[in-house]
N, C-alpha and C positions, 0 to 999 in steps of 0.2 A: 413139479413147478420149478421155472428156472427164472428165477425171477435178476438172479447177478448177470446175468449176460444182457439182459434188457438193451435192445438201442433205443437211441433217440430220433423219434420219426418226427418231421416234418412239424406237425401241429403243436409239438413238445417247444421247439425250435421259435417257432411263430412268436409262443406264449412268453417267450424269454425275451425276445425280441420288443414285443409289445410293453414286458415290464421295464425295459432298460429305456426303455423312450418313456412313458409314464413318469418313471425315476428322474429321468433328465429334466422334466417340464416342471417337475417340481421344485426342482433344487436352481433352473432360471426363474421361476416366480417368485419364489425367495430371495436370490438373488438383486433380482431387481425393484421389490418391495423394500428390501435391507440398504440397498446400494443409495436410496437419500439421506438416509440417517445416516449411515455410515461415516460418507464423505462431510454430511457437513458435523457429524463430531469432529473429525479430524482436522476440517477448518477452523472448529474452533477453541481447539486445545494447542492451534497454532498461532489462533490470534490473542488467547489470555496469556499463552507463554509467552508472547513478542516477537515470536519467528516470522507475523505475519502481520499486516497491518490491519486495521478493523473495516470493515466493509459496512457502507451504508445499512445494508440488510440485517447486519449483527449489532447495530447500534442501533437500530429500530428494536431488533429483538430483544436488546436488552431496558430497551424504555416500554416493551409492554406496549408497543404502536404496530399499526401497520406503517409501509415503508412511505406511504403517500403522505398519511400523518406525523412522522416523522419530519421528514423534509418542507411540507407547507409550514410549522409551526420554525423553520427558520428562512422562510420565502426561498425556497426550491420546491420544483416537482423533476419527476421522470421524464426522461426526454435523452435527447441525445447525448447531452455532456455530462446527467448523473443517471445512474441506472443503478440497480442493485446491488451489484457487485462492485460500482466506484470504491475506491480508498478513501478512508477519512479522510486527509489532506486533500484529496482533490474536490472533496465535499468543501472545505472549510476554503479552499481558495477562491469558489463559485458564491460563495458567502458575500452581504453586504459588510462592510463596517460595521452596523447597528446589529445585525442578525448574528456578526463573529463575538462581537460583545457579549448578546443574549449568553450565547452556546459557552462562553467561560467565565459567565458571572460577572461580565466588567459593563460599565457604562461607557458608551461609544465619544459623547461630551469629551470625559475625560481622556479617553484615548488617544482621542485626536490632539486636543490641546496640551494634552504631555508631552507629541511629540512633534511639538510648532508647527503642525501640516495643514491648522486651520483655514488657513487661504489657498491649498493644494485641493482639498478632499472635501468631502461630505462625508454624511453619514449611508450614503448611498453607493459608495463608492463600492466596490468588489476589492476583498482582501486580497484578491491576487495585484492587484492594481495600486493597493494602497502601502505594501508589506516592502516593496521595495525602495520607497520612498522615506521611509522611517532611517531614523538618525540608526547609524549603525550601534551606538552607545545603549539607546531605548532601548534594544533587539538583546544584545547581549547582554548587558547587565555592566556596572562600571568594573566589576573584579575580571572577570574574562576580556573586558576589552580593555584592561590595563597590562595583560600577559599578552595579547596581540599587538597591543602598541609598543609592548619592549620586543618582540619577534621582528615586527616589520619596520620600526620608526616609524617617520613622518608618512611613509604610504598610506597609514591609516589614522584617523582624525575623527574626532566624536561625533559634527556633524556627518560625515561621511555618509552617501546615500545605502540602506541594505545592499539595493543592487547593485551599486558599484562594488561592493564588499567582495558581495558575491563572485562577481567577475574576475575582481583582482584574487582570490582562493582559486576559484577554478583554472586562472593563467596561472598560478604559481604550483599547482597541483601537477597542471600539464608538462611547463617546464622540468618538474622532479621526476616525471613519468620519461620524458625522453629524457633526461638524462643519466639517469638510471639504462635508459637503453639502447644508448650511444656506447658505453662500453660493454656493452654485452656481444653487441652488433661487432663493433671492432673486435672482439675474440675471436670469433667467430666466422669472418674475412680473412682474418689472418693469413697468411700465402704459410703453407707448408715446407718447415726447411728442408732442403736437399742435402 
């Protein structure tokens, strides 16, 4: 009996073949039953750390709601402008007045007349709509907009509207950004001495 020189015939061959695909369906059915958990652990050890921002769906999931329930109990639903995967903030801008209240514990009353907008806004108004209108001072607090008023002077003023704030940051932002890369640029042009 010679059983060490044995080949390997054809149906040997088959049967290797047939286990390596078996093996394979395995390890994508795994795969792909693993690959939901996976990823949304990973979203959200990204959103408690703060690398990510909190997503409608994770702030349902952490109120113990579905996401319908979530969202109606501060007058939203799903639709085009919030969906599952929105960021808080764009959650909270789709927000009325009354309902951004709700969502941080404050009365809407008060909020408005804190920041003399009473004849601007309601309580109906959309926080996106009402956030720029707010006295720059309300928004930041008096200690931060006493360090911005010694930065910028007279450009900036208590009632000053957010969004004008806003504006004049992001033009001054931009300015620093090209100039910063006005002499980069001129390095860089520079003619090559001969």
């Amino acid at each position: 009996m010679n059983e060490g020189g044995k080949k390997t015939s054809q149906a040997d061959k088959l049967v290797n073949v047939i286990i390596a695909v078996v093996i394979i369906a395995f390890i994508a059915v795994g795969v792909y039953a693993t690959y939901g958990k996976i990823s949304e652990g990973i979203e959200e050890k990204a959103i408690t750390s703060g690398e990510k921002e909190a997503t409608v769906e994770y702030l349902a999931k952490q109120s113990g709601m579905s996401v319908e329930d979530y969202l109606a109990q501060y007058g939203l639903s799903l639709g085009d402008t919030i969906k599952k995967d929105t960021a808080e903030s764009e959650m909270l801008d789709n927000m009325t007045v009354e309902n951004y209240a709700k969502y941080n514990g404050q009365d809407a009353d008060e909020m408005i007349n804190g920041t003399g907008l009473q004849d601007k806004v309601t309580k109906d108004t959309l926080w996106k709509d009402f956030l720029p209108q707010v006295p720059v001072v309300s928004v930041l607090g008096e200690e931060t907009f006493n360090q911005l008023k010694a930065q910028f002077g007279d450009e900036v003023t208590p009632d000053m509207p957010y969004g004008d704030f806003e504006k004049l940051m992001q033009e001054k932002q931009n300015a620093a950004a090209e100039a910063t890369e006005a002499p980069a640029e001129e390095a860089t042009e520079a003619p090559a001495a001969e």
